[in-house]
MINUKE-137214 format. One record per residue: residue number from 1; chain; x, y, z of N, C-alpha, C in turn. Coordinates in steps of 0.001 Angstrom, whole numbers, plus 500000, padded with zeros to 6 digits. Last residue first. Layout:
// residues N
NODE_nr_kette_n_east_n_north_n_up_ca_east_ca_north_ca_up_c_east_c_north_c_up
NODE_NUM_A_X_Y_Z_X_Y_Z_X_Y_Z
...
END
This chain:
// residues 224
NODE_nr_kette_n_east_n_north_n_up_ca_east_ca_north_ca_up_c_east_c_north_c_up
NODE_224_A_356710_087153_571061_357671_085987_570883_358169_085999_571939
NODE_223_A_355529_089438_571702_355345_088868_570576_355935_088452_570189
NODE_222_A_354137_090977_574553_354988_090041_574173_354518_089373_573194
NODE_221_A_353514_094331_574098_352975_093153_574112_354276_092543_574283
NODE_220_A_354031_097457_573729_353617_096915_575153_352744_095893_574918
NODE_219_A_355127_096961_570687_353675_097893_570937_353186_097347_572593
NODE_218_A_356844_094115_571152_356547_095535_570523_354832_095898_570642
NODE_217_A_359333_092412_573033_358499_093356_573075_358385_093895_571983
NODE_216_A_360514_088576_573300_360659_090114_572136_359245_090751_572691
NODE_215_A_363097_087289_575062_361174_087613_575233_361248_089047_574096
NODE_214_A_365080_085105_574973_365181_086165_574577_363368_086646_574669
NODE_213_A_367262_082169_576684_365623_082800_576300_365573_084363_575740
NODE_212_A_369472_082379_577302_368767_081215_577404_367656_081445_576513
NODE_211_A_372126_084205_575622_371205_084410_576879_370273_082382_576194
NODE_210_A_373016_085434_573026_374393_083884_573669_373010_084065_575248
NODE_209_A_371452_086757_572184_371359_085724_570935_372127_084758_572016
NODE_208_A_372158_089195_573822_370586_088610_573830_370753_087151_573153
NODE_207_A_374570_089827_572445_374255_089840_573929_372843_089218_574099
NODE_206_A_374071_090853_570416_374990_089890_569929_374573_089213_571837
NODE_205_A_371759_092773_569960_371478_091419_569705_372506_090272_569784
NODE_204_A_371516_095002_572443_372246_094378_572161_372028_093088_571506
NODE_203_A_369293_095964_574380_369191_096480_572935_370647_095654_571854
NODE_202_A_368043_094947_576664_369186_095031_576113_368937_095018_574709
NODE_201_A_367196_093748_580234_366790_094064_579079_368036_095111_578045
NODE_200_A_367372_090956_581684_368330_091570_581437_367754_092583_579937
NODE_199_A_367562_088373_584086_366776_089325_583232_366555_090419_583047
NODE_198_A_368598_085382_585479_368977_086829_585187_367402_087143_584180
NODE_197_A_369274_083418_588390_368042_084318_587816_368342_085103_587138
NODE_196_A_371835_081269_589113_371438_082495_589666_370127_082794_588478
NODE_195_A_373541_079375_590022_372313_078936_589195_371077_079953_589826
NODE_194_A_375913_079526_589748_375370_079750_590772_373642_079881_591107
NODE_193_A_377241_078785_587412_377547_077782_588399_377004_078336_589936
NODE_192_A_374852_079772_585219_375564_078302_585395_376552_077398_586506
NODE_191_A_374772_082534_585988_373325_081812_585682_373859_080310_585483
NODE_190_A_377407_083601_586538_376504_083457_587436_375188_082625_587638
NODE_189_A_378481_083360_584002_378661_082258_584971_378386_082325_586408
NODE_188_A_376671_084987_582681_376178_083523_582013_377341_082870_583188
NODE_187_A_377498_087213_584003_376152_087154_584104_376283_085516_583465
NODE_186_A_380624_087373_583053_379828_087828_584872_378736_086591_584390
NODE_185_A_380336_087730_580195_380651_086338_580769_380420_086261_582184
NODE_184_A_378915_090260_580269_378042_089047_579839_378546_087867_580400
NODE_183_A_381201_091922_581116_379902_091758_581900_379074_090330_581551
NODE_182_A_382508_091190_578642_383203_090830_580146_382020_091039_581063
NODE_181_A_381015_092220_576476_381730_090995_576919_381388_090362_578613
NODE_180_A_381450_094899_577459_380162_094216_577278_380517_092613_577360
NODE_179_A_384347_095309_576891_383873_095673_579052_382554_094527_578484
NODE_178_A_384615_095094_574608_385429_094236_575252_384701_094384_576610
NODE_177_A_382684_096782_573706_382541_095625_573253_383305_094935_573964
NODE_176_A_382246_099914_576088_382828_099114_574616_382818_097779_574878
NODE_175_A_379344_100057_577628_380768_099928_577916_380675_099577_576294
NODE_174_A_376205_101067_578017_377733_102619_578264_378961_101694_578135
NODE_173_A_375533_099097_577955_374722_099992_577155_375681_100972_577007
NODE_172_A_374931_097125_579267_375902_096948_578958_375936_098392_577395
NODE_171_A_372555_096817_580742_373535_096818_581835_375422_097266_580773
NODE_170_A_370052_097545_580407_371004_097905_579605_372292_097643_580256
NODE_169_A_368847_096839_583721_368513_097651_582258_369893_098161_581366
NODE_168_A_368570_093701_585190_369579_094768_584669_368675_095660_583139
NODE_167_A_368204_091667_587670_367304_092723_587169_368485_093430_586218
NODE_166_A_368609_088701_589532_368905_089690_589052_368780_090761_587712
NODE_165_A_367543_086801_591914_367346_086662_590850_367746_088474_590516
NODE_164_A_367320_086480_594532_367088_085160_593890_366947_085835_592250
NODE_163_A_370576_087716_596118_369491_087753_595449_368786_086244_595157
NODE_162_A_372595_088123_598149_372472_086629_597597_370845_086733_596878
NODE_161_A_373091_091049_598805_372176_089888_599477_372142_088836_598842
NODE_160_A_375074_091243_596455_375395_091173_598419_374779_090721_598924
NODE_159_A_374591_091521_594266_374962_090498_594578_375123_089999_595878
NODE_158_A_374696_093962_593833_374002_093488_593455_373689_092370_593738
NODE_157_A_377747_094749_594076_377038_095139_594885_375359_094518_594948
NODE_156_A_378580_092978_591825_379029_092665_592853_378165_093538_593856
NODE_155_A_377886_095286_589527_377467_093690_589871_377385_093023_591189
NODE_154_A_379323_097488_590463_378263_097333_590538_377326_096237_590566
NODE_153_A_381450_096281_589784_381296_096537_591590_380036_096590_591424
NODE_152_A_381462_096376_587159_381766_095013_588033_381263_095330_589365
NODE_151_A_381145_099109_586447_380279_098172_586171_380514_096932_586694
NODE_150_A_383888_099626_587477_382790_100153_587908_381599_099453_587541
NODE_149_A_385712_098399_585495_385543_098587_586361_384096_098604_587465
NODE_148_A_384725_100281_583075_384358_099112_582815_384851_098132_584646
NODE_147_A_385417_102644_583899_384379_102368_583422_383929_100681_583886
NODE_146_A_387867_102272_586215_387881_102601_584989_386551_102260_585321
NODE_145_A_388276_104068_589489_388638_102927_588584_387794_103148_587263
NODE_144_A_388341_106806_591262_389247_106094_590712_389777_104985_589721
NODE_143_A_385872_106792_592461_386124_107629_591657_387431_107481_590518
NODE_142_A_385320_105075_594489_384698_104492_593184_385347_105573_592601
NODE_141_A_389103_104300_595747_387480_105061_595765_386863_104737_594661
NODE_140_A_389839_101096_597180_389904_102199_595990_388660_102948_596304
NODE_139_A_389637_099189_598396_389780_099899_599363_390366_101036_598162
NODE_138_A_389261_096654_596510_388447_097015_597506_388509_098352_598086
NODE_137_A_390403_095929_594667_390444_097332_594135_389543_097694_595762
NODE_136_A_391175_093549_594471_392577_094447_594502_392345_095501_594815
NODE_135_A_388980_092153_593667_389494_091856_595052_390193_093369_595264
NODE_134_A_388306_091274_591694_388005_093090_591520_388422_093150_593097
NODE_133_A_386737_088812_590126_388182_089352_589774_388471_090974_590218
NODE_132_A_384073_088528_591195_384196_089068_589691_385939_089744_589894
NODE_131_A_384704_086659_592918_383774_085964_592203_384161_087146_591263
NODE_130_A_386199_088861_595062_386583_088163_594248_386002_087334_593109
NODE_129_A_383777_090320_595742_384849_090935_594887_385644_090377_594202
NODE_128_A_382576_088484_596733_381351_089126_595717_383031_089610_594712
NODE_127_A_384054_088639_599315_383481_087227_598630_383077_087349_597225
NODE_126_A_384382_091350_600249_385459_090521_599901_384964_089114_599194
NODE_125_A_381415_090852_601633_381682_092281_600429_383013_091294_599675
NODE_124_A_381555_089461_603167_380683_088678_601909_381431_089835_601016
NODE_123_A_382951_090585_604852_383669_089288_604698_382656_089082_603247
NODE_122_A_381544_092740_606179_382797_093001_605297_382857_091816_604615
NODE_121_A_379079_091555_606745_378786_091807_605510_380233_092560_604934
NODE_120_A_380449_090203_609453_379999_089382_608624_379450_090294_607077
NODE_119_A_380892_092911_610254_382239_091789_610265_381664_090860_609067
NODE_118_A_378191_093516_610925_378984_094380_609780_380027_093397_609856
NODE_117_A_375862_090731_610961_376673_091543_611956_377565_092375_610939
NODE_116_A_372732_090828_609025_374056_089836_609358_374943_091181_610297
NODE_115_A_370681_092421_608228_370743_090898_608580_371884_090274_609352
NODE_114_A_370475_095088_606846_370844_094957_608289_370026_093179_609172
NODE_113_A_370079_096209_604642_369140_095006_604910_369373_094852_606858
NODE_112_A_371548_098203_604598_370381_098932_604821_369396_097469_605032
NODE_111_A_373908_096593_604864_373607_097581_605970_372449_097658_605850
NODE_110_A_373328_095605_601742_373011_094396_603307_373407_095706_604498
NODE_109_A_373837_097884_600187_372386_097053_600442_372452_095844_601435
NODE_108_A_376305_098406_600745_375893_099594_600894_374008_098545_601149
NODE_107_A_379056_097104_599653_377939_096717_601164_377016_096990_601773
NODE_106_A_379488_098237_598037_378911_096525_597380_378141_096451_598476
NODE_105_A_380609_100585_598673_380137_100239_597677_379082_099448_597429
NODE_104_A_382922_099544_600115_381618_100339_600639_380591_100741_599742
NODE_103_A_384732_098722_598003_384271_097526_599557_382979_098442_599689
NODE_102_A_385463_101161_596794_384772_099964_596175_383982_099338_597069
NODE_101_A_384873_103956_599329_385602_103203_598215_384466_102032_597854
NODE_100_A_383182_106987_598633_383165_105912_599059_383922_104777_598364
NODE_99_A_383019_109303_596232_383769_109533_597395_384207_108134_598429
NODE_98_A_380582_108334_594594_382225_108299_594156_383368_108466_595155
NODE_97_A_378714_105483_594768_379140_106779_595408_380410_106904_595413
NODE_96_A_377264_104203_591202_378171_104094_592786_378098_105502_593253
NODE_95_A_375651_104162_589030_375247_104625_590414_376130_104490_591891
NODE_94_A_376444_102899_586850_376564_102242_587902_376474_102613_589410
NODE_93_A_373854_102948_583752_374911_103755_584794_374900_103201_585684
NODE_92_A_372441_100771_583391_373291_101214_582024_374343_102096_583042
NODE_91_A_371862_098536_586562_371599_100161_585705_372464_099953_584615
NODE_90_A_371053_096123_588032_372559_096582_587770_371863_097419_586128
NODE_89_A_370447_094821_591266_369615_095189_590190_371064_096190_589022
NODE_88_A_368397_091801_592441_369461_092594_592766_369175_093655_591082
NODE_87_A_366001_090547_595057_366460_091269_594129_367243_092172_593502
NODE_86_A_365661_089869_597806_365890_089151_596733_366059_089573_595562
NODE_85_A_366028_092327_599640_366973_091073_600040_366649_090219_598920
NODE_84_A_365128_094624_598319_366510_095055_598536_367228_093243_599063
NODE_83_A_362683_094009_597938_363539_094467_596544_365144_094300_597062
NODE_82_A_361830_093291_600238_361458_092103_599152_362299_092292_598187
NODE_81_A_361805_095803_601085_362643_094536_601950_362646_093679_600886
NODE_80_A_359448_097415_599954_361436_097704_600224_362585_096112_600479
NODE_79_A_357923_095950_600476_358239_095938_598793_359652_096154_599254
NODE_78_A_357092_096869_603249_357527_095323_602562_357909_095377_601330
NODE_77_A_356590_099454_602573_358047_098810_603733_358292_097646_603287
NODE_76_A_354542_099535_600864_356037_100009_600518_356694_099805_601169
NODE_75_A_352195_096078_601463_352997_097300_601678_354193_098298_601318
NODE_74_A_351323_094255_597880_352369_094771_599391_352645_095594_599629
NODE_73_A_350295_094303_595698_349374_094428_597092_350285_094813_597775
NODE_72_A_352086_091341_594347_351393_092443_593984_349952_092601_595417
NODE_71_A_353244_089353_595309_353653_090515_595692_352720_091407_595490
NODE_70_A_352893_085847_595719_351879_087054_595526_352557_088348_596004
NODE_69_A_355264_083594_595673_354936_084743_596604_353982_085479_595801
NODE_68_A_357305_082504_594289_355932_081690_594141_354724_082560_595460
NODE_67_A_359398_084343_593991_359747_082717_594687_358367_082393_595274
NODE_66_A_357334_086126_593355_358380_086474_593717_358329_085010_594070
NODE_65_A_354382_087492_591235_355051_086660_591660_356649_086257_592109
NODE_64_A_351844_089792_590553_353619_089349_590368_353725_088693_591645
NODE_63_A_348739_090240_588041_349718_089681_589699_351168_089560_589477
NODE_62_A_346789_093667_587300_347438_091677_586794_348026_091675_588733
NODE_61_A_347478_096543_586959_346549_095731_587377_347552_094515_586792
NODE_60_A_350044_099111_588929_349628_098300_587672_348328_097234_587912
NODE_59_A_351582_101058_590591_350628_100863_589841_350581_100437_588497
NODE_58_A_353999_100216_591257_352873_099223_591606_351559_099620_591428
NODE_57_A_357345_099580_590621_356060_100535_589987_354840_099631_590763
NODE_56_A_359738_098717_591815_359618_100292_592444_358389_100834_591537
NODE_55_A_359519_095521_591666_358474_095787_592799_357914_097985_593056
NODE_54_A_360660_094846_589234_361256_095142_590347_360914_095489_591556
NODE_53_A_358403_094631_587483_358512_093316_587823_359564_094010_589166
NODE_52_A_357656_097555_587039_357367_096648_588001_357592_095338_588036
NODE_51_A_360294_098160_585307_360304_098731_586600_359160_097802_587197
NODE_50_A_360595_096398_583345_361474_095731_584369_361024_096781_585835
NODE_49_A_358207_097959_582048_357668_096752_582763_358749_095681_583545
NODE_48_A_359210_099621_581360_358711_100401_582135_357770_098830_582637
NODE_47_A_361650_099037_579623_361588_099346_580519_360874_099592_581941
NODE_46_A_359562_098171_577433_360631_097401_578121_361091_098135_579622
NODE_45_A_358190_099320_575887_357458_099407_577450_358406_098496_578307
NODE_44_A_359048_100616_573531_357919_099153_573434_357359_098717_575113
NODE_43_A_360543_102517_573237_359201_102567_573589_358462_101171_573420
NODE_42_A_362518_100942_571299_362530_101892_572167_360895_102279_572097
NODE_41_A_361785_097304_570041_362405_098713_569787_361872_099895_571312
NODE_40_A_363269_094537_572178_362083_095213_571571_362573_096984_571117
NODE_39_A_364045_092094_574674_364286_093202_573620_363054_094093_572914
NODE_38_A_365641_090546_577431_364014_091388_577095_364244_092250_575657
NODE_37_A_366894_087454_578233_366874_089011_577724_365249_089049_577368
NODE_36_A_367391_085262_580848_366879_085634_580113_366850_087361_579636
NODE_35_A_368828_082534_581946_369342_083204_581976_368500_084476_580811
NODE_34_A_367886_080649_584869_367659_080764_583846_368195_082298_583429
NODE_33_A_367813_079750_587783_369364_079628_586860_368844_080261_585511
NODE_32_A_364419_079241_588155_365727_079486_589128_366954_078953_587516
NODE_31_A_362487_081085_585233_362894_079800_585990_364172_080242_586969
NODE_30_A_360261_083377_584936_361241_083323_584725_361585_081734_585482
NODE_29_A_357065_083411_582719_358091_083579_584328_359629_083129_583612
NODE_28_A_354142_086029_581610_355534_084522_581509_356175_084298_582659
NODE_27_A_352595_087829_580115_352812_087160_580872_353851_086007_580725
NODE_26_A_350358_091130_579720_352002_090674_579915_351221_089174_580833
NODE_25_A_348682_093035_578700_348019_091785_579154_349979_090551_579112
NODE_24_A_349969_095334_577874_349088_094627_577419_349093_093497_577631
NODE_23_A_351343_098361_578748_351948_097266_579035_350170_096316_578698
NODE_22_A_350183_101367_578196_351336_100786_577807_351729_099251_577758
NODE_21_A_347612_103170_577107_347693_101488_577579_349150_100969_577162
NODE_20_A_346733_106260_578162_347984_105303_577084_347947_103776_577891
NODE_19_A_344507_109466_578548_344913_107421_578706_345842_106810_577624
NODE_18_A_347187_111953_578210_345705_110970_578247_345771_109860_578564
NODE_17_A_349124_113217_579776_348277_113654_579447_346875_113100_579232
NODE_16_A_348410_110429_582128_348277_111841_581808_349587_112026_580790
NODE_15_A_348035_107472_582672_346539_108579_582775_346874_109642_582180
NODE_14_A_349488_104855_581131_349554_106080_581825_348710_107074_581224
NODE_13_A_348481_101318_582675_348136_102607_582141_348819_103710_582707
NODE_12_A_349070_097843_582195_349990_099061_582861_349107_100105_582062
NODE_11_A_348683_094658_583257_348352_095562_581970_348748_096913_583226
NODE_10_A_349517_091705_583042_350384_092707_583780_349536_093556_582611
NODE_9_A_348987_088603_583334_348147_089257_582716_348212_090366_583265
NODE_8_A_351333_087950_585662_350321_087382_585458_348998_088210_584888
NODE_7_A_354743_086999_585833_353995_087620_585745_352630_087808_585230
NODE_6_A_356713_085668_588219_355743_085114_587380_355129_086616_587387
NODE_5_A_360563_083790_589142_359469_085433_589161_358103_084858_587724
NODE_4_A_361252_081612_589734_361397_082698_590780_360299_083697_590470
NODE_3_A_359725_078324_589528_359790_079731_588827_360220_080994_590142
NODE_2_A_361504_075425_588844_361101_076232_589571_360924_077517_589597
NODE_1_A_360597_072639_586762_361385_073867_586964_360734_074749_588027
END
C-alpha cells in the first residue's frame, strides 16, 4: 500500500496558561483510496491534530509525511503550496463567499495555485460540479442555495486541485441526516472510484462505522 500521509511520534504542547501536553506521541498513516474517521470525546485533541496533519499548525515536535515527503520544517510559502495543491479541506461550516457565485467558489484554490490557464480551471470547476450533481447551480450565488447545497460546492471546491488526499472537520456536523448521508455517499465514492484519501474527523458513529478505518482519540492518544 501506498501511504499519502504519515505521522511520526506527533507530540503537541500548549505553553499558556501552563504547560498542557495535548497530542502524545501520535502515530499511523493513512493509505492512497483509504477512507478513514478520527473520533474521540470533545477535547481529546482531534481537532487540534487534523490542524497539523493539514500543515496550518507547525508547532509541534515528531515528523509529517506528505506522498512520502518530510514536511515537517517547511518554509510557510512552501506549506502554503503543499496545503493548497495536495490537500483539500471541507469545515462543519462551508466558508463560501456569499456574494460570489457557485463556479467562483470551487475555483477560488487553483487561481491562488495559479497552475493551469483560467479557461482551463473554468472547465475543471464544471468537472468537480458535475461529479457531485450541482452542475445547474454554477452561475448561482453562494447566497442562494440550500445548506445542504453548499456543503457540496464546498466539496467540490476541495477538489479543484486534484488533492492527494482530503481533510474534513465535522464535515457533517451542521446538516440533517438526509444532507449527512448525501455528503458521506460524496466521500465513500470518491475513496472507491477515485481512489481518493479521506480523513474525516466526526462525532457521528453512524458515519465513522460505514468509513474503512475509524482511529479512536482519548486523553491526546490513539487508543485504537
Amino acid at each position: 500500500m501506498e501511504p499519502i500521509l504519515e505521522a511520526r511520534h506527533i507530540n503537541k504542547y500548549f505553553r499558556k496558561p501552563v504547560l498542557f501536553h495535548v497530542l502524545k506521541d501520535i502515530n499511523f498513516k493513512i493509505n492512497k483510496g483509504e477512507f478513514t474517521s478520527i473520533m474521540g470525546k470533545s477535547g481529546c485533541g482531534k481537532s487540534t491534530l487534523l490542524y497539523i496533519l493539514s500543515t496550518m499548525d507547525t508547532d509541534y515536535d515528531g515528523e509529517l509525511l506528505l506522498n512520502n515527503q518530510l514536511i515537517t520544517g517547511a518554509e510557510r510559502n512552501e506549506l502554503s503550496y503543499i496545503r493548497n495543491k495536495y490537500v483539500g479541506f471541507v469545515f462543519q461550516f462551508h466558508y463560501l463567499l456569499p456574494e460570489f457565485s457557485v463556479l467562483e467558489n470551487v475555483i477560488l484554490p487553483a487561481k491562488k495555485l495559479g497552475e493551469k490557464s483560467i479557461e482551463e480551471i473554468i472547465s475543471d470547476g464544471h468537472d468537480k460540479l458535475k461529479i457531485l450533481n450541482i452542475e445547474h447551480l454554477a452561475t448561482k450565488r453562494a447566497s442562494q442555495i440550500s445548506g445542504g447545497e453548499k456543503q457540496r460546492v464546498a466539496i467540490a471546491r476541495a477538489l479543484i486541485n486534484n488533492p492527494s488526499i482530503i481533510m474534513g472537520d465535522e464535515p457533517t456536523g451542521n446538516l440533517d441526516s438526509h444532507n449527512a448521508d448525501n455528503v458521506f455517499n460524496i466521500f465513500r465514492q470518491l475513496s472507491d472510484e477515485q481512489n481518493l484519501s479521506l480523513l474525516i474527523v466526526t462525532h457521528d458513529e453512524d458515519f465513522a462505522k460505514q468509513t474503512d478505518r475509524i482511529i479512536t482519540m482519548g486523553d491526546g492518544r490513539i487508543i485504537s
